[in-house]
OpenMM code with the backbone's topology and positions (N, CA, C; nanometers):
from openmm import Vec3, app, unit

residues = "UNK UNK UNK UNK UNK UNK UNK UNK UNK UNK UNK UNK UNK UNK UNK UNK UNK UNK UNK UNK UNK UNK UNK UNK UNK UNK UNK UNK UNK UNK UNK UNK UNK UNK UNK UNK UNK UNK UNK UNK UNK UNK UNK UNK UNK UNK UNK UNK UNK UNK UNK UNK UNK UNK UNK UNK UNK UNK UNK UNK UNK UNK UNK UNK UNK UNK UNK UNK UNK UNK UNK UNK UNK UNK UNK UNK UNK UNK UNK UNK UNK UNK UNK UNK UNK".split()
positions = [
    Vec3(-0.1744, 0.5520, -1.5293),
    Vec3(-0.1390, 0.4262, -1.4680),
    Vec3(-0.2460, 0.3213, -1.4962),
    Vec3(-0.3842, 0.3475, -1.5056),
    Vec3(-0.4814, 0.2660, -1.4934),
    Vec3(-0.4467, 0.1781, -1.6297),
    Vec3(-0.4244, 0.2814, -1.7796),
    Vec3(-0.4135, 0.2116, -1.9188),
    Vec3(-0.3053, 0.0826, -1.8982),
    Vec3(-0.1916, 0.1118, -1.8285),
    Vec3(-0.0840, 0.0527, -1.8105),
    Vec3(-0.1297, -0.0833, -1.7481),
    Vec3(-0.1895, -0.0564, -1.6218),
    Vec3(-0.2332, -0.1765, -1.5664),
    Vec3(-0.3511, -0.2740, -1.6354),
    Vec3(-0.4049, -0.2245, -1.7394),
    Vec3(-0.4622, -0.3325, -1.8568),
    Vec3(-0.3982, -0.3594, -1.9670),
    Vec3(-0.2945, -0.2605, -2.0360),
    Vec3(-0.2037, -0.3099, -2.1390),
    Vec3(-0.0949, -0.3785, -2.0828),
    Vec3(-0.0045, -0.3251, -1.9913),
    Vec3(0.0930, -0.3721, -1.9668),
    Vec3(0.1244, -0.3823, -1.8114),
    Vec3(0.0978, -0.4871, -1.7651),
    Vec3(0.0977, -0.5333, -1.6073),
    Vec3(0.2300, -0.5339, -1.5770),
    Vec3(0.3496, -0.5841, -1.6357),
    Vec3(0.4408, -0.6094, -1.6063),
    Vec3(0.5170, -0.4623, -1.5827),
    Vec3(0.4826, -0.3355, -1.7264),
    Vec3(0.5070, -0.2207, -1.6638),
    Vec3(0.4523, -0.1277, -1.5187),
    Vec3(0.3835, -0.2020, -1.5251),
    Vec3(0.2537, -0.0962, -1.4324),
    Vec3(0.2800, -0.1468, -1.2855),
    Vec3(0.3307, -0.2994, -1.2919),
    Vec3(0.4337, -0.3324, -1.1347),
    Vec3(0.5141, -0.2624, -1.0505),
    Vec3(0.5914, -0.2513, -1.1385),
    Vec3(0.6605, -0.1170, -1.0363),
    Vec3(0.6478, -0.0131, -0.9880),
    Vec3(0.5249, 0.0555, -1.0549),
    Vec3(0.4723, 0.1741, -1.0610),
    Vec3(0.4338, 0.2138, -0.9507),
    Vec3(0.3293, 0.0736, -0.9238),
    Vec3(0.2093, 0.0601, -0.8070),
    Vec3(0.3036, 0.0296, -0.6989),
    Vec3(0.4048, -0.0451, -0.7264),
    Vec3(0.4765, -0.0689, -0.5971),
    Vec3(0.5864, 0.0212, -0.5234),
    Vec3(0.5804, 0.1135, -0.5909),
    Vec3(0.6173, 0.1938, -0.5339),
    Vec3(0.5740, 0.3148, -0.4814),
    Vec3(0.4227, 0.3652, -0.5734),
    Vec3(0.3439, 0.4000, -0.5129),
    Vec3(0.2987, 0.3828, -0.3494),
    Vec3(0.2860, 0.2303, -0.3148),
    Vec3(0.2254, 0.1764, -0.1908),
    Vec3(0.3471, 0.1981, -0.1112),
    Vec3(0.5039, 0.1991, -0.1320),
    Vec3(0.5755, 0.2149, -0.0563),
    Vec3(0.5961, 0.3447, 0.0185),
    Vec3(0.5353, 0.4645, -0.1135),
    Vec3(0.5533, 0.5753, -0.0504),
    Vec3(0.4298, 0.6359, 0.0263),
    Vec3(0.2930, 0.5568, 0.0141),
    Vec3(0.1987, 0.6541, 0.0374),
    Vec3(0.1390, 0.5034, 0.0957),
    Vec3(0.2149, 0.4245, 0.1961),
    Vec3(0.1325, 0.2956, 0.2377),
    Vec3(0.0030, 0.2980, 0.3026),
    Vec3(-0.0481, 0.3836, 0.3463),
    Vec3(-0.2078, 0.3667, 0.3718),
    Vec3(-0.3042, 0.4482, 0.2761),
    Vec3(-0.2463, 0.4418, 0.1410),
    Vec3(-0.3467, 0.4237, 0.0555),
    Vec3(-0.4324, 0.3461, -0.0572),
    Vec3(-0.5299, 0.2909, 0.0506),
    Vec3(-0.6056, 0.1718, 0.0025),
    Vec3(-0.6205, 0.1197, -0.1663),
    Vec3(-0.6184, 0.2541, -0.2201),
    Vec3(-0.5946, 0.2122, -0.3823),
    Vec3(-0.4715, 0.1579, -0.4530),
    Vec3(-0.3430, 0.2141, -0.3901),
    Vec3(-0.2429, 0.1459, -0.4619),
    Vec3(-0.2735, -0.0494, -0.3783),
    Vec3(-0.3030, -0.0202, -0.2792),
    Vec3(-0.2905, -0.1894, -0.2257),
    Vec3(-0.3791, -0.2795, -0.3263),
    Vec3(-0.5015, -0.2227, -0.3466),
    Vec3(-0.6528, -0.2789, -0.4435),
    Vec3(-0.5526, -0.3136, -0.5750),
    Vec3(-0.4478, -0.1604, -0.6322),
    Vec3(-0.4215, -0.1726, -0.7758),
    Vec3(-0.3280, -0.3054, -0.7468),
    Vec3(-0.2158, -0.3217, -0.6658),
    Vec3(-0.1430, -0.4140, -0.6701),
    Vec3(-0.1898, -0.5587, -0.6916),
    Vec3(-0.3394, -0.5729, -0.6001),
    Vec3(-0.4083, -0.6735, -0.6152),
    Vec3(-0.4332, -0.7176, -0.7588),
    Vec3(-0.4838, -0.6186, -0.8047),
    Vec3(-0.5290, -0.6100, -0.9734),
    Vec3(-0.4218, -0.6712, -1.0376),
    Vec3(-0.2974, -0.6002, -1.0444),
    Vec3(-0.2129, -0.6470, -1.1133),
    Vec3(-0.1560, -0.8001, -1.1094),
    Vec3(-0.1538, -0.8263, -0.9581),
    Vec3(-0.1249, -0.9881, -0.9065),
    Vec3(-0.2502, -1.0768, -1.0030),
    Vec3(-0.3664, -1.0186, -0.9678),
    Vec3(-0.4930, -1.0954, -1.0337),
    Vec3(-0.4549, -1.1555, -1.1725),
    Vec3(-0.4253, -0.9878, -1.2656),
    Vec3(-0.3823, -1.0493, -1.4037),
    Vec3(-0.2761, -1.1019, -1.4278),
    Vec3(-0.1617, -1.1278, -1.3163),
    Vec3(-0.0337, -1.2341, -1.3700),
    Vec3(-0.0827, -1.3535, -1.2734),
    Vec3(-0.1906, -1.3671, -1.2335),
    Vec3(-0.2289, -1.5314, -1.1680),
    Vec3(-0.1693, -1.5576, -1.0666),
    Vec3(-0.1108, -1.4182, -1.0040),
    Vec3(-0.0444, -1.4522, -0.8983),
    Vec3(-0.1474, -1.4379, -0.7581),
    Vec3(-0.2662, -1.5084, -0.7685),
    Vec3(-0.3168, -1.5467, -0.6588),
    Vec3(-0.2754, -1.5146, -0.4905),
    Vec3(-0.1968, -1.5816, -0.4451),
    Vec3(-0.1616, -1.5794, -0.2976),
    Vec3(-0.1218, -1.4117, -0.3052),
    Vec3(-0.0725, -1.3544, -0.4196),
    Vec3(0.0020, -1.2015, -0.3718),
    Vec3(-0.1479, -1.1278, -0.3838),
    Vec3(-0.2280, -1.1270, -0.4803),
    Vec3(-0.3363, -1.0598, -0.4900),
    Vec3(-0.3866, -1.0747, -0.3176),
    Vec3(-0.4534, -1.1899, -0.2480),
    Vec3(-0.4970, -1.1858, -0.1356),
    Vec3(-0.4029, -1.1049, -0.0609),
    Vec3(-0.2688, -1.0891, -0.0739),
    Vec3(-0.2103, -1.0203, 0.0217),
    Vec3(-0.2187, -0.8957, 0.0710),
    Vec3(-0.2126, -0.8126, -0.0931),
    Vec3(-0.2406, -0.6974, -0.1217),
    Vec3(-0.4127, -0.6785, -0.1088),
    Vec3(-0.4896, -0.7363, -0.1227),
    Vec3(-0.6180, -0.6885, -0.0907),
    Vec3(-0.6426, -0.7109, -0.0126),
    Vec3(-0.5921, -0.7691, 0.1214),
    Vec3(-0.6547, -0.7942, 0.2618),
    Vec3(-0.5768, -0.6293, 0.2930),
    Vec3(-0.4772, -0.6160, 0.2623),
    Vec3(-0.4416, -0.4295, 0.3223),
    Vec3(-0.5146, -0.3333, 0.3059),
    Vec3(-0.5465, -0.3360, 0.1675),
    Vec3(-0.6108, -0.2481, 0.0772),
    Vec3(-0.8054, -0.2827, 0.2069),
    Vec3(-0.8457, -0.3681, 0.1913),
    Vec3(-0.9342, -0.3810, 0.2668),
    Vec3(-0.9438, -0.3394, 0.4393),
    Vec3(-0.8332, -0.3638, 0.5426),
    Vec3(-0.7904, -0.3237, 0.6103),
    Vec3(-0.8257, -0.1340, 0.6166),
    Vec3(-0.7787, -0.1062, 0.4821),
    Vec3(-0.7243, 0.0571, 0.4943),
    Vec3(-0.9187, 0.1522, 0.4456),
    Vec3(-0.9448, -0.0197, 0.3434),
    Vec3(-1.1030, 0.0914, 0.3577),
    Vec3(-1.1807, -0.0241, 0.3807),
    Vec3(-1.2479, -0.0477, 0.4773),
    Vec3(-1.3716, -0.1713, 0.5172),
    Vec3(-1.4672, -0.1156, 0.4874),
    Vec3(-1.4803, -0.0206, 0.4225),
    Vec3(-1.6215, -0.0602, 0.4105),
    Vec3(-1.6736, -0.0455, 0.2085),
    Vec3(-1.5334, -0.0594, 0.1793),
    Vec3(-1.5047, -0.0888, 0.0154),
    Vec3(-1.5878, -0.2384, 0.0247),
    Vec3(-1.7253, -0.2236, -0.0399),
    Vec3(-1.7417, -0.3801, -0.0865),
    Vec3(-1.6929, -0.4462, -0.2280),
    Vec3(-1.6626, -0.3359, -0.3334),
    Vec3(-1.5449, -0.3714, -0.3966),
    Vec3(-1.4428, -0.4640, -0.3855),
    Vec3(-1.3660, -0.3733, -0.3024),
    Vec3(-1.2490, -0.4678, -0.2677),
    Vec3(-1.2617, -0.5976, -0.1791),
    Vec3(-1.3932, -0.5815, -0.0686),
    Vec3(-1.4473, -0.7008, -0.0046),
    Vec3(-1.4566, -0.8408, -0.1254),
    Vec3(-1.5290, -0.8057, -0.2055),
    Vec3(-1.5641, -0.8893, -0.3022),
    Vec3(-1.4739, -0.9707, -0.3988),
    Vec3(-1.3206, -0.8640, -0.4529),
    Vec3(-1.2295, -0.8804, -0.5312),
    Vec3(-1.1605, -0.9657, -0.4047),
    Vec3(-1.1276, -0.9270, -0.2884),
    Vec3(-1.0526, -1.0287, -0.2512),
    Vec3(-1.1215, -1.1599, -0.1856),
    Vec3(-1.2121, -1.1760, -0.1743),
    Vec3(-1.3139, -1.2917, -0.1730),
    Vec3(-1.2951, -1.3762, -0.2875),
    Vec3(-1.2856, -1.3371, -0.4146),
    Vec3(-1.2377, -1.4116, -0.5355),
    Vec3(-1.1437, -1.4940, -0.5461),
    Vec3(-1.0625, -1.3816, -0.5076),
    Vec3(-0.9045, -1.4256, -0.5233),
    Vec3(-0.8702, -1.5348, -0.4080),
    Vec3(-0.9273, -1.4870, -0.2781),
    Vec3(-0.9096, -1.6316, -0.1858),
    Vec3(-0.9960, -1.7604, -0.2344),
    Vec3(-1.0573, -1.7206, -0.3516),
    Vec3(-1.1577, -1.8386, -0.4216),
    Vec3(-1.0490, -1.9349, -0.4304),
    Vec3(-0.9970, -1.8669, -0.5566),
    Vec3(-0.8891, -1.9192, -0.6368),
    Vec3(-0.7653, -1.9321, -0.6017),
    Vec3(-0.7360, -1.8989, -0.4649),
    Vec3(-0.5990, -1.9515, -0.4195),
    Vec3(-0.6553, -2.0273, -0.3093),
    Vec3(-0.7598, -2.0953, -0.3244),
    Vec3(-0.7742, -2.2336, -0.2526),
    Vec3(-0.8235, -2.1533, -0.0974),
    Vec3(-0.8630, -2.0601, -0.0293),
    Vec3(-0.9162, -2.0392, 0.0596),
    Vec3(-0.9928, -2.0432, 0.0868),
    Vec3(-1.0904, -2.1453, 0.0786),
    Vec3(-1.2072, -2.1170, 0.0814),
    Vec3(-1.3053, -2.0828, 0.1837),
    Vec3(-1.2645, -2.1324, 0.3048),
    Vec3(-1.3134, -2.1043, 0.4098),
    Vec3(-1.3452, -1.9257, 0.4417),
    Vec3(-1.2090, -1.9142, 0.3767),
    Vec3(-1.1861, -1.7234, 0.4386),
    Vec3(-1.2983, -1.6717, 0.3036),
    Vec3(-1.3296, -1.7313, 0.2141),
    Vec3(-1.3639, -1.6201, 0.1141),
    Vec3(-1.5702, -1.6326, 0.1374),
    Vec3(-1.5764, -1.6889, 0.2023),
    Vec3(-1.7199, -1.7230, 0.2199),
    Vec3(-1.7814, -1.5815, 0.2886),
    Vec3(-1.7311, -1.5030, 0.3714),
    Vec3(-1.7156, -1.4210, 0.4824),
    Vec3(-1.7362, -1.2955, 0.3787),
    Vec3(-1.6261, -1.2822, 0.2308),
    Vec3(-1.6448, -1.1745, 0.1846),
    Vec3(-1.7008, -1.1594, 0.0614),
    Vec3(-1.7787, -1.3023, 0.0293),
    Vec3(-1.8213, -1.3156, -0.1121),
    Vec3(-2.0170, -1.3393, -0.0251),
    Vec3(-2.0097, -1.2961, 0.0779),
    Vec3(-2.2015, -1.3213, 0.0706),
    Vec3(-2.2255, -1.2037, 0.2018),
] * unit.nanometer
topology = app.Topology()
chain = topology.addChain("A")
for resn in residues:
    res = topology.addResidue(resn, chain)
    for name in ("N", "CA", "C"):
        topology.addAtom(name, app.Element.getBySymbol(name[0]), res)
């Protein structure tokens, strides 16, 4: 899945999303979904999926950080200050 989600995002969508449907409190498919939102620029969905994914492991500074970005870039800035320092 991982190759997929750098060659081909658009395959690797469904994959993950259904992954998270079946196994929803596991923090990695939420992170991968993020990933994948990241590389189609879909901003607002990435924060969505990584505030869960964060939720499910707090004390991932990983994912603290990745979704700190992403609220960079979808104009949040207020919220991303909190997980980018």
């Amino acid at each position: 899945m991982c190759r997929a989600m750098l060659s081909d995002v658009a395959a690797a969508r469904p994959l993950i999303e259904r992954a998270a449907r079946e196994q929803p409190d596991v923090a990695l498919w939420h992170q991968s979904l993020g990933f994948v939102s990241w590389r189609e620029g879909r901003h607002a969905d990435a924060v969505a999926a990584l505030t869960r994914a964060l939720e499910l492991a707090p004390e991932s500074l990983e994912i603290k950080h990745f979704l700190g970005g992403e609220q960079f870039e979808a104009g949040q800035w207020k919220e991303c200050i909190a997980n980018l320092t």
